[in-house]
C-alpha positions in Angstrom: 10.1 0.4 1.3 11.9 -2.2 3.1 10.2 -5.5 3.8 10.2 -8.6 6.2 9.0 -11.4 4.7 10.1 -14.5 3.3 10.9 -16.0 -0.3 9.8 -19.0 -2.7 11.8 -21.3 -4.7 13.9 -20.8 -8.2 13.2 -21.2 -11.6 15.6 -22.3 -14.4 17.8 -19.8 -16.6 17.1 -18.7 -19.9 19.1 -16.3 -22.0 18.3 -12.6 -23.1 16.6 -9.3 -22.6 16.5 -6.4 -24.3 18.2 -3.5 -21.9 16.9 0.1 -22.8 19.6 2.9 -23.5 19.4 6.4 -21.4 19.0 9.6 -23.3 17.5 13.3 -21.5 18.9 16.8 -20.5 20.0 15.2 -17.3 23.2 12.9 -16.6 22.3 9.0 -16.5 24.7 6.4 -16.8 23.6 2.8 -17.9 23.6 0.0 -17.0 22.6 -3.6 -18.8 20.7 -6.2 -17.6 22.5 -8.8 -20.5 22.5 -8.6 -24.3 20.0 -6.5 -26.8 17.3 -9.3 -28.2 17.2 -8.9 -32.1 14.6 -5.8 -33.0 11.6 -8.0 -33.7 12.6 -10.8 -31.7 12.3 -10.2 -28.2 13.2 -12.2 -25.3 10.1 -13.6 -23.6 9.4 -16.8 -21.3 6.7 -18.3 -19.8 5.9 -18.2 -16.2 2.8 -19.4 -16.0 0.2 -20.5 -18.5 -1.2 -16.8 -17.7 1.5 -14.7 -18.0 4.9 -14.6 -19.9 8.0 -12.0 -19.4 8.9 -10.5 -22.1 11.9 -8.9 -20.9 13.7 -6.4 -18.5 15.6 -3.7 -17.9 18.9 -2.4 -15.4 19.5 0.6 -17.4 18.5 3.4 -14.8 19.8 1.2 -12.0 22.2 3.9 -10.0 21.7 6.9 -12.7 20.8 10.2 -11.6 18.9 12.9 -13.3 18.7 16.2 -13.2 21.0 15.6 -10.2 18.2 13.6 -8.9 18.9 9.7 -8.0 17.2 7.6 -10.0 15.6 4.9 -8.0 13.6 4.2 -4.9 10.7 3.7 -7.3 7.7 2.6 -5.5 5.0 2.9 -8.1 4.2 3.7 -11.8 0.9 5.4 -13.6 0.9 5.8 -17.4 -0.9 9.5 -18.5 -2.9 10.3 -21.2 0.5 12.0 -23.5 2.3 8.3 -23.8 4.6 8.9 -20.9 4.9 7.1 -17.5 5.2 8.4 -14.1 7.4 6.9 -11.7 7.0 7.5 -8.3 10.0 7.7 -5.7 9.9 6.8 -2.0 12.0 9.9 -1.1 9.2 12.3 -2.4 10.1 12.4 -6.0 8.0 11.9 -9.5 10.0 11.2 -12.4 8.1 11.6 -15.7 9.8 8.9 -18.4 9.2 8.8 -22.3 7.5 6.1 -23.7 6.3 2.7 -21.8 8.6 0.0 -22.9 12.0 -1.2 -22.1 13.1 0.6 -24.9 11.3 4.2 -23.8 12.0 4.3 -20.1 14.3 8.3 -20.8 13.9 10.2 -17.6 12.5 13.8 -19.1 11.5 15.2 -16.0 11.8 15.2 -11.8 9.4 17.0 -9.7 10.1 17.2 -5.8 6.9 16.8 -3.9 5.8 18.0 -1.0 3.2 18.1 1.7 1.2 21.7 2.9 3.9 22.7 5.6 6.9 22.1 2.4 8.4 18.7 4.0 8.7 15.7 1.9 6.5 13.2 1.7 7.3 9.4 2.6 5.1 8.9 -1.1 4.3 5.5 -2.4 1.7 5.4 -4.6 -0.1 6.9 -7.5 -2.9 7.5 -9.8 -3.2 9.9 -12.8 -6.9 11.6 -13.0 -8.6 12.1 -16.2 -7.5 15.9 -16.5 -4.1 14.6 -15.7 -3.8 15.9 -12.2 -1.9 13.3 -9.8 -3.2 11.5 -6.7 -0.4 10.5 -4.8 -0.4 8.4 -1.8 1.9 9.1 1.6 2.0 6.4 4.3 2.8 8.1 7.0 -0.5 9.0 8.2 -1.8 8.2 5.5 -3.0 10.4 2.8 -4.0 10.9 -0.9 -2.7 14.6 -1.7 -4.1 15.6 -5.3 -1.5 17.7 -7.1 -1.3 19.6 -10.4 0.0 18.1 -13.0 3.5 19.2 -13.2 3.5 18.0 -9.6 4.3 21.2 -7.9 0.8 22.3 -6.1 -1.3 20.6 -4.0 -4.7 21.1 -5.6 -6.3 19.3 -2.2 -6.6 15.9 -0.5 -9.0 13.0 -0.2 -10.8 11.7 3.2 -9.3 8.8 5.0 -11.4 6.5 7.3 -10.5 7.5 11.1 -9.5 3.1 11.5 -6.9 3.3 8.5 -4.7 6.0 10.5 -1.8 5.1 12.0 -2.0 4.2 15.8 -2.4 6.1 18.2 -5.3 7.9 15.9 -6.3 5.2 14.3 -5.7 1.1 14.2 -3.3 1.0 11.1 0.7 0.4 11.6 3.5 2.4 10.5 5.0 2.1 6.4 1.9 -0.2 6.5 -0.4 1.7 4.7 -1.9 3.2 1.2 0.8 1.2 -0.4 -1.1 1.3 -3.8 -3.6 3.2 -5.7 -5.8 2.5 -9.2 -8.7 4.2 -10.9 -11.7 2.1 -11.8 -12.7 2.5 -15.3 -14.3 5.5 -16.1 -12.6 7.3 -13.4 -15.1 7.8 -10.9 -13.9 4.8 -8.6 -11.0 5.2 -6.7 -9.2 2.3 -5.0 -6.5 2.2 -2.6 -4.8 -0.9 -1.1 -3.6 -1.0 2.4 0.2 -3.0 2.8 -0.8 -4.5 6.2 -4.0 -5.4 8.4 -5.1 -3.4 10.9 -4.8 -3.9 14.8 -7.5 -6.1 15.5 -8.3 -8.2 12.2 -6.9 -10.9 10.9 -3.5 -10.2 10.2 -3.9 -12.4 7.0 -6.7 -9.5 5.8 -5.7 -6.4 4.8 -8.4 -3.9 3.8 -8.8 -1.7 0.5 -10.6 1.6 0.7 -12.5 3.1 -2.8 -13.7 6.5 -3.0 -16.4 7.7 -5.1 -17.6 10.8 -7.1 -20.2 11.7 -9.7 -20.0 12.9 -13.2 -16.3 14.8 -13.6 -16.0 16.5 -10.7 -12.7 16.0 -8.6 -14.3 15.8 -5.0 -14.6 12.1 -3.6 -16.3 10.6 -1.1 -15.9 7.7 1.2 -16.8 4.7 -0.7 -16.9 0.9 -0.2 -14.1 -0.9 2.1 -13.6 -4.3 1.0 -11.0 -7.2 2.7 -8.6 -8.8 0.8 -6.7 -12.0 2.0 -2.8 -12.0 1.5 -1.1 -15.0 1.2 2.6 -16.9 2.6 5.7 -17.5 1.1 6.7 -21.2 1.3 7.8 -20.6 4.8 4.3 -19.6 5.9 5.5 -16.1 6.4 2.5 -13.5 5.2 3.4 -11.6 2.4 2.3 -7.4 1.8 0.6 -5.4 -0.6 2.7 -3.7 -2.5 0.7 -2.4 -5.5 -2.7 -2.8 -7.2 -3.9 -2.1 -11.4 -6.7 -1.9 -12.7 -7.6 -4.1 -15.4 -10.5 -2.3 -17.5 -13.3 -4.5 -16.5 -14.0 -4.0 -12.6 -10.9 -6.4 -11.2 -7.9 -5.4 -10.0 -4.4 -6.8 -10.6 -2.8 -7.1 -7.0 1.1 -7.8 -6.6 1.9 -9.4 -3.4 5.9 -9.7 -2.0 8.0 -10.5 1.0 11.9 -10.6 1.6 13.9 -12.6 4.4 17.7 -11.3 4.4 19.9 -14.9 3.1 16.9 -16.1 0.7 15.6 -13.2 -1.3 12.4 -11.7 -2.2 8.7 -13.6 -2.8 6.8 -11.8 -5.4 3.7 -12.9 -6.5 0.7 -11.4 -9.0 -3.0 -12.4 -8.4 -6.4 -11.3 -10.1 -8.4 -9.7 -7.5 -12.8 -8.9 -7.9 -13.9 -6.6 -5.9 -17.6 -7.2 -6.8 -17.7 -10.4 -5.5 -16.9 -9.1 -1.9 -18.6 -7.9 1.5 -18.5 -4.2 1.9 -16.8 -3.9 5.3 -16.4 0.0 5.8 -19.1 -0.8 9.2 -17.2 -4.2 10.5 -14.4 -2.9 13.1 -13.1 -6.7 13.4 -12.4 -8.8 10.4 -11.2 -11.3 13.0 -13.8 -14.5 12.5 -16.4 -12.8 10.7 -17.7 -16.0 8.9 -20.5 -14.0 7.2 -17.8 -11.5 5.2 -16.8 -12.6 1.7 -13.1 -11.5 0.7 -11.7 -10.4 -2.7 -12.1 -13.7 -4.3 -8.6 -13.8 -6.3 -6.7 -16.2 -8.8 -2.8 -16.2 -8.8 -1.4 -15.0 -12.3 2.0 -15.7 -11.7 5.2 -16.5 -9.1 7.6 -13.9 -10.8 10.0 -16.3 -9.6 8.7 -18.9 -11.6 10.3 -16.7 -14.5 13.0 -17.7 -16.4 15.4 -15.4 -15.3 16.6 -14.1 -19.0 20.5 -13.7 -18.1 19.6 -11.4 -14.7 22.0 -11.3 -12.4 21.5 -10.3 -8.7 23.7 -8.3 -6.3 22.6 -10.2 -3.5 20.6 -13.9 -2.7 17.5 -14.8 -4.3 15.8 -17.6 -4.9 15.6 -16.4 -9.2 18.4 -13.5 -9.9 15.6 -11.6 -11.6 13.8 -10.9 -8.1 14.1 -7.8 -6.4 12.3 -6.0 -4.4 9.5 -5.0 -6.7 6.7 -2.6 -5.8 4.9 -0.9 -8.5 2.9 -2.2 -11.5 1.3 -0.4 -14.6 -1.1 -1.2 -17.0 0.8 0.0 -20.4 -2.0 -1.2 -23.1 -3.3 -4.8 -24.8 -1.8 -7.6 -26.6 -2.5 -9.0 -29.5 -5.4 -11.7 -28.8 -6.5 -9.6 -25.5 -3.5 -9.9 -22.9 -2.6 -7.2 -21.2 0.7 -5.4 -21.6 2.5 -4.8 -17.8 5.7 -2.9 -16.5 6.6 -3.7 -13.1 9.7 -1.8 -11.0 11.7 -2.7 -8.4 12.5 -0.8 -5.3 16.4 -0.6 -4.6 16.1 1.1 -1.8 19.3 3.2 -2.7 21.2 0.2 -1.7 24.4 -1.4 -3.1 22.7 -4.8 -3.0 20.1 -4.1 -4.5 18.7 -3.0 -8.2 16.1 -0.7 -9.9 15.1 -2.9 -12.6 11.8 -2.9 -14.6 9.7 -5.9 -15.8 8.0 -6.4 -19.0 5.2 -8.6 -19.1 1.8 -10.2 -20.6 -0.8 -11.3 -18.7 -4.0 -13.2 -20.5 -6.9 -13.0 -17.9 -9.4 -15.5 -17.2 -12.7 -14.7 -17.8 -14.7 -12.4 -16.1 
């Protein structure tokens, strides 16, 4: 989705990525985000002592599939067969081969829809243990569980009466269930809101977790925790864009704004959930001195990147930024990192790109 925030300052230029070539039953045209790395060799550069970009890719940028347009990705969930879900804005799930740079084939599109057959304004999404998907829509909001293939709704999880949108409830339109991770082990769900409610803090947005026992699919209401979004170097708050789990209890949490004439603000921080005040009772976030937030650590400025030849179609502060919205988990790296894939959101817009991100990220210590 579209967003109103501001951006942070550029990083220096370094050469090289490694741009992944299209292959599938459907028509996709490619396009390059610079020149192949050497196989063995690829392009990488530090952006912070935590986290280093290994690469990127334009190649679906403006494809189609299937007669489908590629892009408007909002989110991304790996499954249990190797391949990688991406989820479109405009009520689309694209299932891609592999989950590199070098894998990202479109080899599926599933339209999805809501119980009356319209489409749903769908943003984000987690893949269940017996591969069913929970996919998020922010206009009321809901989590609609739906077969695997995509094509049935199987049913839908409860949502808090405060996190609908207003007049029912105290949350704010396209401001809602703008990501979605399972815990390990599957039986804790976690979904972030985008923006705070009408009457906290606006610098707190909330995340609701759902539970369930043993390996049933029925959740419950769970634990409501506040989570404290931080500004671009204007002092402009930034949103929630996406959350991933990490495999030990913390969440990886990608924060980003945009003001038209600077560019985008993306940031990614290590969030801990167990450190914080379970707020499902507390109606006002607003001064509540006795509530503990999501203590969290910044990973990484993805502007801070070195932008590896990228080239952007309109200003930004680092031509590698876009508007990116959705964040994976993809496996470990050698010596405990974890491997990431990130995706922009063009937006189906001329100016801007549907690019993916390839990243490591070392965590600090639990």
């Amino acid at each position: 989705m579209t967003v109103r925030t501001k951006a942070l300052l550029a990083a220096p230029t370094v050469l090289l990525t490694a741009v992944a070539c299209l292959a599938g039953t459907g028509t996709a045209q490619a396009h390059g985000g610079g020149p192949a790395a050497r196989p063995g060799r690829p392009a990488a550069g530090t952006c912070s002592a935590d986290v280093t970009l290994d690469g990127f890719s334009d190649a679906l940028d403006k494809t189609t599939f299937d007669g489908a347009y590629v892009g408007n990705l909002s989110a991304l969930a790996p499954d249990a067969h190797g391949t990688l879900d991406a989820l479109s804005d405009r009520s689309q799930l694209f299932t891609l081969g592999g989950r590199t740079l070098a894998g990202l084939t479109p080899e599926k599109v599933v339209p999805l829809a809501d119980e009356n057959g319209q489409p749903l304004d769908s943003e984000a999404l987690a893949v269940d243990r017996d591969g069913t998907r929970l996919i998020t829509s922010e206009t009321e909001p809901s989590i609609r569980r739906y077969s695997r293939d995509g094509s049935r709704i199987l049913g839908s999880l409860p949502v808090p009466g405060s996190l609908q949108v207003a007049p029912a409830g105290r949350a704010t339109s396209n401001l809602t269930f703008e990501g979605l991770a399972f815990q390990p082990g599957g039986r804790t769900l976690v979904a972030s809101m985008e923006g705070a409610l009408s009457g906290d803090d606006s610098g707190l947005v909330r995340f609701q977790t759902w539970q369930r026992e043993g390996g049933g699919a029925d959740f419950t209401l769970g634990r409501q925790y506040a989570y404290h979004v931080d500004t671009d170097a204007n002092g402009t708050l930034l949103g929630v864009s996406d959350i991933a789990a990490t495999g030990d209890g913390r969440l990886l949490v990608l924060e980003r704004g945009y003001t038209a004439g600077v560019g985008n603000t993306v940031r990614l921080y290590l969030a801990d959930p167990s450190h914080a005040t379970d707020v499902s009772r507390v109606t006002d976030l607003t001064g509540q001195k006795d509530v503990k937030v999501m203590p969290k650590t910044l990973l990484a400025d993805i502007g801070s990147c070195p932008s590896l030849g990228a080239t952007a179609k309109q200003p930004q502060p680092n031509p590698l930024l876009d508007n990116i919205e959705g964040i994976a988990v993809t496996g470990h790296a050698p010596g405990g990192g974890l491997r990431l894939l990130l995706v922009s959101d063009d937006n189906q817009s001329a100016t801007q790109v549907t690019r993916f991100y390839a990243l490591t990220a070392r965590l600090p210590k639990h």
